[in-house]
Residue, then its C-alpha position, 0 to 999 in steps of 0.5 A: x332187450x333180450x332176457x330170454x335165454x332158456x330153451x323154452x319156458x317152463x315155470x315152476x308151475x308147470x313143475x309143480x303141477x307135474x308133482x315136480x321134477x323127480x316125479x313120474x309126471x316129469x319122467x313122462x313130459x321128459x320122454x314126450x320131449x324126447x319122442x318129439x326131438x326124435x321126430x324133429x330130427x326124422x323129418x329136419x330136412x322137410x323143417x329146414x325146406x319149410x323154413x327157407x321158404x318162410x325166410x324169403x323176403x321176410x321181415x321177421x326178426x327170427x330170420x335176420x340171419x338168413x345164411x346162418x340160421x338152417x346151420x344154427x337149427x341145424x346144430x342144435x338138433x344134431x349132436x355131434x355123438x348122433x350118427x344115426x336116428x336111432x341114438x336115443x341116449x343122447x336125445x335123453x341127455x338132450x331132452x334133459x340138458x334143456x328140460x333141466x335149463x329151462x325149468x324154473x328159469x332165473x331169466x325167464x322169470x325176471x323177463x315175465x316180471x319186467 
């Protein structure tokens, strides 16, 4: 069963104890994630390499789909507005499509009840 369907957990703790979503603290972990996107993009093809590597002969579940995931990884980083690194309004909008999908996540929650 896959119930997880956000980009990556952030609960309504964590919200909370960065005085929820409309505050500075929030503002700031948002730009963190930004920065950190930025950086992602900088080095994705030292990423992808480190990532062919760690496929081969693997039996992790992560890389069943060996020749699709560095397109998918791939895709996910690289908008379709980024021409050039230096495009950070659409890593915001980025940054906030998956903060604003991961916070307080329905899916998330009913997988950490199960």
């Amino acid at each position: 069963m896959n119930f997880e369907s956000a980009p990556f957990k952030l609960t309504q703790e964590y919200v909370e104890m960065m005085d929820g979503a409309e505050s500075e603290m929030f503002e700031l972990f948002r730009s963190l994630l930004q920065a950190g996107l930025i950086e992602v993009r900088k080095n994705l093809d030292e990423i992808l390499n480190l990532v062919t590597i760690m496929m081969k002969d693997s039996r992790m579940p992560c890389f069943k789909r060996t020749e699709t995931l560095c397109k998918e990884i791939k895709d996910r980083i690289c908008t379709k507005e980024i021409i050039s690194e230096n495009k950070t309004n659409e890593f915001y909008e980025l940054s906030d499509r998956l903060a604003k999908a991961s916070a307080n996540n329905w899916r998330t929650t009913q997988y950490d009840n199960f």
